[in-house]
N, C-alpha and C positions, 0 to 999 in steps of 0.2 A: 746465094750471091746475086742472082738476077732479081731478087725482090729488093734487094740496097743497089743495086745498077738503078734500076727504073725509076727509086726512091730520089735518087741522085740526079737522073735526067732529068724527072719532073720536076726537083727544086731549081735545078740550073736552067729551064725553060721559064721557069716563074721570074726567077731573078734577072735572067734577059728582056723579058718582056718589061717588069717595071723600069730597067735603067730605060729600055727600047721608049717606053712612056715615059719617062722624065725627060731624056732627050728631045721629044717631039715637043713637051710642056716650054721648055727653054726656050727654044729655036721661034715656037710660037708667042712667047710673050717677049722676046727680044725683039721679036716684026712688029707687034701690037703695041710696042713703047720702046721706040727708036730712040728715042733723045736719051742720053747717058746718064746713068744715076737713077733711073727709071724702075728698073728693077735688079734684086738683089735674090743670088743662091747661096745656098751653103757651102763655104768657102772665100765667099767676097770678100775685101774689105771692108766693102759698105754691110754687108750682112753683121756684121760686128758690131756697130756701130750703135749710136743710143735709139736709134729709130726702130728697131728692132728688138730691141731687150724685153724681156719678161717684166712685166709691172712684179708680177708675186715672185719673186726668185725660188721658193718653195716647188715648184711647178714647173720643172723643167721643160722645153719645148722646141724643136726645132721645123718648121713650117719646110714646104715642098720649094717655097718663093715668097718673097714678100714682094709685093711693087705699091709703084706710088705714082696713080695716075694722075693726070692733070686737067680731066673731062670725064664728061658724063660718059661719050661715046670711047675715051679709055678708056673708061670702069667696065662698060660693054665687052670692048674686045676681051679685056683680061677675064670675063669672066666664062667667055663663050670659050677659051683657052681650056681653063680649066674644067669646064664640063665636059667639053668633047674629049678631054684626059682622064677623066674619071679623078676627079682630087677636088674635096672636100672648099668653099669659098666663105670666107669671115672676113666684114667688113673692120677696119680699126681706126679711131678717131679720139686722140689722147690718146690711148691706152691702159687706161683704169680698172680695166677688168679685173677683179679679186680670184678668179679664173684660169685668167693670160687668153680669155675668149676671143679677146684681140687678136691673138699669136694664133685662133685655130682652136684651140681646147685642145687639140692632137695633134703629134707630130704629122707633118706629111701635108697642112694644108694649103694652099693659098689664101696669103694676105694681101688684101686689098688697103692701102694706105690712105685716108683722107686726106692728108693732112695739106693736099696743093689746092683745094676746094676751098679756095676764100673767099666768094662772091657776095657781094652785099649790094642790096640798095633798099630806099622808103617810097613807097608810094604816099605821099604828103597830103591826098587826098583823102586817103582812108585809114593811113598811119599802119599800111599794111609792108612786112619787110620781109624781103630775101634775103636768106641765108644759108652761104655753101655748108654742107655737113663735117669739112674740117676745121671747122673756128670753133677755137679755145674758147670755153665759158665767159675768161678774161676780156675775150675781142667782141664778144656776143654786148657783155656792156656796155663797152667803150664807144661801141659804133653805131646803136641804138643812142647813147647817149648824145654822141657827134650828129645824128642823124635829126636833131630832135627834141629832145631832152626827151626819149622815149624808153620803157623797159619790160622786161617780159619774165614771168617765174623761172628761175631755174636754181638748183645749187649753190654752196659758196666756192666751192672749191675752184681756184681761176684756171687751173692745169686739166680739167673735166674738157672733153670733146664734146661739140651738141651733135654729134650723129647719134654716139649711143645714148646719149642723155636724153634728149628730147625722144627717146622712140622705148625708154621702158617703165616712163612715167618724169624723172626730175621735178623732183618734191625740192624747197626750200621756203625760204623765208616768208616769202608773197604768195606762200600755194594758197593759207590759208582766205585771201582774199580776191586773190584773181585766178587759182587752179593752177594744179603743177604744168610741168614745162609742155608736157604733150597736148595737154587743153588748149593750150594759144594755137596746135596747129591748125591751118587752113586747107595744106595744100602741099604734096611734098613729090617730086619726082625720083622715080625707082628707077634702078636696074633691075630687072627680075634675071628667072633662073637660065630663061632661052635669051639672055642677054638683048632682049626688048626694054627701052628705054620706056616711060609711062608716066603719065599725072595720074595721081590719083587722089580725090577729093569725097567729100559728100555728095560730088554729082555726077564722078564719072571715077570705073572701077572701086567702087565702096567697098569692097572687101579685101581687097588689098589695103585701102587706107585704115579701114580696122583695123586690120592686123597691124602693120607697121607702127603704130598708135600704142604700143607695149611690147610687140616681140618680134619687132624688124628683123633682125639677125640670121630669123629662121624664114622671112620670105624674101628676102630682096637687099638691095645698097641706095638705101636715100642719099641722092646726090644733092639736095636742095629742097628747103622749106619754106614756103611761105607761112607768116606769123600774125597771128594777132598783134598789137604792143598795147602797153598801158602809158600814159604820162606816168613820167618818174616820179614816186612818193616824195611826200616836202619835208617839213619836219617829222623825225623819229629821234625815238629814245632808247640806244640799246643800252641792257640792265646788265647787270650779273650779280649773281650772291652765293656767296662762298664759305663751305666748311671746311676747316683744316683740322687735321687730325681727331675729329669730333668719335664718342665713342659710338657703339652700333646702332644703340636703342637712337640716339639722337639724330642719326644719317637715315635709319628706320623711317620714323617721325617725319623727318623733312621729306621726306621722299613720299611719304603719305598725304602729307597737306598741298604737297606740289600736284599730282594726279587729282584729288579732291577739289583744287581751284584749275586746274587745267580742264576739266573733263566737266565740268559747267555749262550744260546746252548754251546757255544766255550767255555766255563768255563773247565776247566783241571777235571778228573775225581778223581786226587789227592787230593780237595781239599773236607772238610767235615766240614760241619755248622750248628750249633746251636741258635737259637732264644730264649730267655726265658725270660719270664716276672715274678717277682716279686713284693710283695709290695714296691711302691716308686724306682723297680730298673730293668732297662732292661740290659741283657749279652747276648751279640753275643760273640759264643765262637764257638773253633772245632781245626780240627789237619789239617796240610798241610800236607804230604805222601814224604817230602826231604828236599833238603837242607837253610839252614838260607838266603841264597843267594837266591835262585829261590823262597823264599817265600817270601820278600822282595819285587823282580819284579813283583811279583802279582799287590803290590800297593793296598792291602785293607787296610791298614792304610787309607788312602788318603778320604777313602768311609766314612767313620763315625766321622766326626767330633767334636769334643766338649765331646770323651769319654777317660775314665784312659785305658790305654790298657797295657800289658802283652803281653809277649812272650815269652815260653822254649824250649828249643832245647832237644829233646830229640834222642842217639843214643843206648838210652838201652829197647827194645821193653817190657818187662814185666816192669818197670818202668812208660814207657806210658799208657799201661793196668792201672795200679793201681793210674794214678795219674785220668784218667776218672771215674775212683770209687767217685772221691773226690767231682763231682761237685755238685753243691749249691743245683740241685733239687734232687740228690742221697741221699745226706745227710739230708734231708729232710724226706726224703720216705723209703728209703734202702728196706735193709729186714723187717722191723719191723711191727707189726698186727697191724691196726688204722683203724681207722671209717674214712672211704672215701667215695667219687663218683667222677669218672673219665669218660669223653671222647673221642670221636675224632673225624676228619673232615680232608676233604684231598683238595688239589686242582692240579688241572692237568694245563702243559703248555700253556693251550687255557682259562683257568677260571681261571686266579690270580686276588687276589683280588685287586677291581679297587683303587685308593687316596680315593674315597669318602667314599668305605669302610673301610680302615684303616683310616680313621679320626674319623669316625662314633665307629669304635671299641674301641680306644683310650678315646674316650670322655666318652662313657660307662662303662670302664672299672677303670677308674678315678675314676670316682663320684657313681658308685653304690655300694650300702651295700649288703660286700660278707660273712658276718656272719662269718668269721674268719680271724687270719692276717696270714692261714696258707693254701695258695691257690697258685699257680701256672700254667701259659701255656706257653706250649714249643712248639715251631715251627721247624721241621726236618726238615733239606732238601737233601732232596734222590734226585736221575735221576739217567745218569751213565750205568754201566753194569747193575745195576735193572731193567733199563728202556729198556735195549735192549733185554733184553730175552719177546718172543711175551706173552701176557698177555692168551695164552689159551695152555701156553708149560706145567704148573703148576695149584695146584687147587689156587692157590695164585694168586689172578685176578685182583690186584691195580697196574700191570707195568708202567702206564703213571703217575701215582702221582706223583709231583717230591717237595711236602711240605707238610710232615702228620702235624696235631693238634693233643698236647695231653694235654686234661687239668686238674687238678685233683684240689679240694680240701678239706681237710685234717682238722675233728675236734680229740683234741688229749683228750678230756672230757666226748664224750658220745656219741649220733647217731649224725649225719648230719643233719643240721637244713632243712627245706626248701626253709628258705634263700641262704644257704650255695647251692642246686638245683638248684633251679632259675636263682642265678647265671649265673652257667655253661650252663645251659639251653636256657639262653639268648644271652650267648656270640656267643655259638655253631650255633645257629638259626642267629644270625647277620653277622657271617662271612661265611656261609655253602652257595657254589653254587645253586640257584634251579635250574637253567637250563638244568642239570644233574641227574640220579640217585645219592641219597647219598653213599657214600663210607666212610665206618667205616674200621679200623685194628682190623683184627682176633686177634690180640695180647691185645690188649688194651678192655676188656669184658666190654660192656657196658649193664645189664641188661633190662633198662630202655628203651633201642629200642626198636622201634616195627621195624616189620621186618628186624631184626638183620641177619639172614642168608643173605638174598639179600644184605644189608651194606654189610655183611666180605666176602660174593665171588662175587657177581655180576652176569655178565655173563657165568659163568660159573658153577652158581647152578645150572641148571636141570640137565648136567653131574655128577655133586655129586648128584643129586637125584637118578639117576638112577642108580649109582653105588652101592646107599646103598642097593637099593632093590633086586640087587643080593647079595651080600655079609652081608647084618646085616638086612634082609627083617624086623626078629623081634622089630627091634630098641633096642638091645643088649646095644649098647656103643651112650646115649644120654646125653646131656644136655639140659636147655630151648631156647637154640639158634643153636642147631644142625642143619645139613640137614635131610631132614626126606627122606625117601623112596615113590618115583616117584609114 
């Protein structure tokens, strides 16, 4: 009896001291953001609320606190809260995480909310621009455009946040001509883990702006970037060409001659492609970067035989922006909270996948039972100026990839069968290089990896290991797939 007494005391000491600690956490981040609506526990109203919700519904998650500061030196206080608390800090901005890394990865952590961090301005002189890390990809163009007619690599999707976007690569459209989103950075100001606020540059703390530069999450809360911009591209032509219900051999085939003309060292850095499989329907889609003429002499019509194909001419750039919002797997997916599980897999110009494999893929993807008709894989193809900045100038460590995999699918009734797994798990295992380390995108969370840090940085993780162990020794700013401290 006195070994279940003791057993008893010591749980009911443990269990007072964490309410004892959550009580201090409150009372401290009620001081630290006074204005009402600031922050949310479990039990609020506002805790309920959309600001809040799990992107993945698959992935249940209830955090310690979410709050939603409205300053850099907010973001400070809340975060000096939670470490003198011992509780876990994740930044969130959108919310997109495939994860709910936003939410924390675990219950129990403090969120940090971007989304009051709207600052913007151009320096007109050098066409250099500030940008708070809670604007929506959407506001990122719209105000670059207002600013200018100016613009910067990032995604299509307008619901994406640039805090996490711009810090774990954002690949899109223009990476291949002006480098994904993190390339334009200049200059981005932190919170770190002793809630010291910081610039960090090429010329002052460089190792924190490495890091930050692929896998912020795990050292710091970028409250603010300065960016490169480009002038807004003028005329472009997005393409598409489409097979509907084509049999295997022929989706085979197209899927052969696409990677064969994509994967062309000499291929123009103008041009940007899309793979996408759906049920019953493959679309090679993307944008040329000019004119109807010079897109023409490319002669990719000629490559895909036997599809409906499309062409727009686009000379209005926010026009183009919004008409990539539209496409098949957006509208699928968008912003909207769904019980998913999603992928990825990369290949580099020395490991494209051989005929046998894309036959092999095609045939399994046919005839197996994917537990939903609401699944899709998309094939990117990046190279380009991504590809020429050296894979160790950034913590962003996939420079030779020049075809990510992203496969996702999507039940809209309840969790995700293990069918609906298997799947994925299949496809990704049939067409994944072994002869290589595996290479996951930092962008695309995939819980389910094991060794998830080595996937999203590669060679380049012992440097983020040792990074954190000066600057976040405690593991202040984690997830389940963070770098940890060397």
């Amino acid at each position: 009896m006195s070994a279940i007494r003791t057993a008893l005391l010591t749980l009911g000491a443990a269990s007072a001291a964490v309410a004892s600690s959550h009580d201090t956490l409150k009372s401290c981040l009620k001081y630290a953001l006074t204005d009402s609506g600031k922050v949310a526990f479990p039990g609020d109203l506002l805790y309920q609320a959309s600001d809040v919700q799990a992107y993945n519904l698959d992935i249940p998650l209830t955090p310690a606190a979410v709050t939603f500061p409205a300053s850099s030196q907010q973001v400070a206080a809340v975060v000096k809260c939670a470490a003198d608390n011992g509780y876990p800090v994740q930044p969130k901005s959108g919310g997109h995480s495939y994860g709910n890394y936003g939410l924390g990865g675990v219950d129990g952590a403090v969120v940090v909310d971007l989304k009051n961090l709207q600052q913007f301005s151009m320096d007109s002189t050098n066409w250099e621009a500030t940008i708070g890390s809670g604007t929506l990809l959407r506001d990122v163009t719209q105000r670059l455009h207002d600013a200018g007619g100016r613009a910067m690599s990032h995604g299509t999707s307008p619901q994406i946040g640039s805090g996490g976007h711009f810090t774990i690569g954002g690949l899109g459209p223009t990476s291949r001509q002006f480098g994904s989103a993190l390339d334009h950075i200049l200059e981005v100001e932190v919170v770190l883990a002793n809630s010291s606020i910081v610039r960090a540059s090429e010329k002052e703390n460089q190792d924190i702006f490495w890091a930050v530069k692929g896998a912020a999450s795990g050292f710091g809360i970028v409250t603010e970037f300065k960016v490169r911009t480009e002038p807004e591209p003028g005329t472009a032509v997005k393409y598409e060409y489409t097979l509907k219900v084509g049999t295997t051999e022929q989706r085979a085939s197209l899927f052969k001659q696409w990677q064969a003309y994509m994967t062309n060292p000499d291929l123009t850095w103008k041009l940007a492609s899309t793979l996408t499989l759906l049920e019953d329907t493959l679309i090679i889609s993307g944008t040329f970067f000019g004119t109807e003429e010079e897109y023409k002499a490319l002669g990719i019509g000629s490559q895909f035989p036997g599809t409906n194909s499309s062409a727009i001419v686009f000379k209005d750039w926010l026009g183009l922006v919004a008409n990539w919002a539209e496409d098949a797997a957006m509208e699928l997916f968008g912003g909207v909270p769904a019980h998913f599980y999603a992928k990825s897999s990369s290949w580099t110009p020395q490991n494209l996948m051989s005929n046998e494999t894309i036959d092999k893929m095609f045939e399994f993807v046919d005839s197996a039972d994917k537990g939903t008709p609401i699944w899709f894989i998309v094939f990117d193809f990046e190279g380009g100026y991504t590809s020429s900045v050296p894979s160790t100038a950034t913590a962003y460590a996939h420079r030779d990839v020049i075809i990510w995999l992203q496969s996702y699918t999507v039940n809209l009734l309840g969790s995700v069968s293990q069918t609906q797994v298997d799947f994925l798990d299949k496809v990704n295992k049939l067409v994944t290089p072994t002869d290589v380390p595996y290479a996951a995108y930092p962008g695309y969370v995939d819980p389910r990896l094991d060794n998830g840090a080595e996937a999203y940085w590669g060679s380049n993780l012992p440097r983020l290991e040792k990074i954190k162990r000066e600057v976040d020794p405690d593991n202040v700013f984690r997830n389940p797939q963070s770098p940890q401290a060397a």
